[in-house]
matplotlib code that plots the C-alpha trace (Angstrom):
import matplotlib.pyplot as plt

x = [38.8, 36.8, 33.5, 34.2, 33.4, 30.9, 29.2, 29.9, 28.3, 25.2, 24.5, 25.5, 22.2, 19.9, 20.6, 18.5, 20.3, 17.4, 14.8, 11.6, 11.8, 8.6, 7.8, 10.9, 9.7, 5.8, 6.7, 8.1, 5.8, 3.1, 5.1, 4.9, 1.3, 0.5, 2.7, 0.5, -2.4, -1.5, 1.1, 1.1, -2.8, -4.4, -1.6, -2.4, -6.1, -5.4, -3.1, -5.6, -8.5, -6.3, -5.7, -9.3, -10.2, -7.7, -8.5, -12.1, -11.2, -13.1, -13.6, -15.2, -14.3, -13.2, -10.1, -6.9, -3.3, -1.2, 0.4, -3.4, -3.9, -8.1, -9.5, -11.5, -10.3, -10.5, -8.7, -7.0, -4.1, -3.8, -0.9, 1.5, -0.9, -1.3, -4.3, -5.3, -6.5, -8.2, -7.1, -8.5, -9.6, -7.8, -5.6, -4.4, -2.0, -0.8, -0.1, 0.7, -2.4, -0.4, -0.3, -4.4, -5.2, -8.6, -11.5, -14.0, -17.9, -20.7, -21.4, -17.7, -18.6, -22.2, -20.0, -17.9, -18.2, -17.0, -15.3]
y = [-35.8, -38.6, -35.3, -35.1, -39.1, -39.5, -36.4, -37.6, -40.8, -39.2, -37.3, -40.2, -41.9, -39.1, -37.8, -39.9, -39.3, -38.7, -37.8, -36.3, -32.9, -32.4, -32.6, -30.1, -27.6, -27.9, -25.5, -22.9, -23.1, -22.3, -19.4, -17.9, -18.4, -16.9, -14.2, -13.2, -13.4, -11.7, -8.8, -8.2, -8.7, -6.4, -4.2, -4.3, -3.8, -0.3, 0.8, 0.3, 2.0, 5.3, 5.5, 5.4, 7.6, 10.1, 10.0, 10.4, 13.7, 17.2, 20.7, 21.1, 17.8, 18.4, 16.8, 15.9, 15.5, 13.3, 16.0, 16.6, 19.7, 19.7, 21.9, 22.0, 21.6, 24.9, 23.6, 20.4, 20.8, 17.4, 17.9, 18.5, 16.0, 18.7, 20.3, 23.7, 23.3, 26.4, 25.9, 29.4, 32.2, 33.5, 30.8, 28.2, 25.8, 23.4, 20.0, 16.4, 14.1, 11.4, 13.4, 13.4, 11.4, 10.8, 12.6, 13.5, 11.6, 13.5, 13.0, 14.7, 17.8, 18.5, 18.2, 20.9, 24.2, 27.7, 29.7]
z = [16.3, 18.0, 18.0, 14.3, 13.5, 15.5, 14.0, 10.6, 11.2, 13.2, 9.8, 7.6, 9.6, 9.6, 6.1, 3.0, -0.3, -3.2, 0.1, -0.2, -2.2, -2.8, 1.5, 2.0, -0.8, 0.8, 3.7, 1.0, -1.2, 1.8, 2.9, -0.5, -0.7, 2.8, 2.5, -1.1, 0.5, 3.7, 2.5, -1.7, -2.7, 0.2, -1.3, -4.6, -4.2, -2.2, -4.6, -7.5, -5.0, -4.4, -7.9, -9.1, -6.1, -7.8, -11.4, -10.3, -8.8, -9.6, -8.8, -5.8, -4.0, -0.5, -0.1, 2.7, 1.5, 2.8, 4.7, 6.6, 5.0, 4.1, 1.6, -2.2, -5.3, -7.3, -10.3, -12.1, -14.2, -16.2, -17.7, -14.8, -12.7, -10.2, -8.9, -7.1, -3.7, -2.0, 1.7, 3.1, 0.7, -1.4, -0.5, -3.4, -3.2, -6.2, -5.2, -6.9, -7.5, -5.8, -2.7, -2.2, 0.8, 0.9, -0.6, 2.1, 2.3, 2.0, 6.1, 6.4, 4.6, 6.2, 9.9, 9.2, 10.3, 9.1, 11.3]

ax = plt.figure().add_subplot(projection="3d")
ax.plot(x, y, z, "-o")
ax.set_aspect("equal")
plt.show()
């Protein structure tokens, strides 16, 4: 009992009624700002990269999935959003636009070698 009183006036001391809202919401407010500029807008900006990347897509463009398989694109199909990649000859596979990785750079496609 005597813990409870003395508690009670402790916090009756250290606690202002009407205090300073504005200093207690500063701290939130930063985290919200750091947080955007840390996490959601380097986000954002990839997510709108990736898709131009893939609506600038064409035949011929050597591409990697996401699953790491490389190859060309031998056909788009726009209306399923799907396009033919040619993964060995004679060799097609149909895959989502969404699942394009990367296209390859110009210095990735002058490495390569054919076996």
């Amino acid at each position: 009992m005597f813990f409870l009183s003395e508690l009670g006036a402790v916090l009756a001391q250290t606690t202002k009624p009407g205090g300073n809202f504005m200093g207690s919401l500063f701290p939130l407010i930063l985290i919200v700002v750091v947080m955007y500029f840390l996490l959601i807008r380097p986000q954002s900006k990839r997510r709108k990269e990736h898709s131009r990347m893939i609506s600038e897509i064409k035949p011929g463009d050597e591409v990697v999935t996401a699953g790491g398989m490389h190859g060309s694109v031998a056909g788009i199909r726009e209306k399923q959003q799907t396009l033919l990649v040619r993964i060995a000859d004679n060799v097609k596979v149909e895959v989502d636009r969404s699942s394009i990785g990367r296209v390859k750079s110009e210095k990735e496609k002058v490495g390569r070698t054919s076996d």
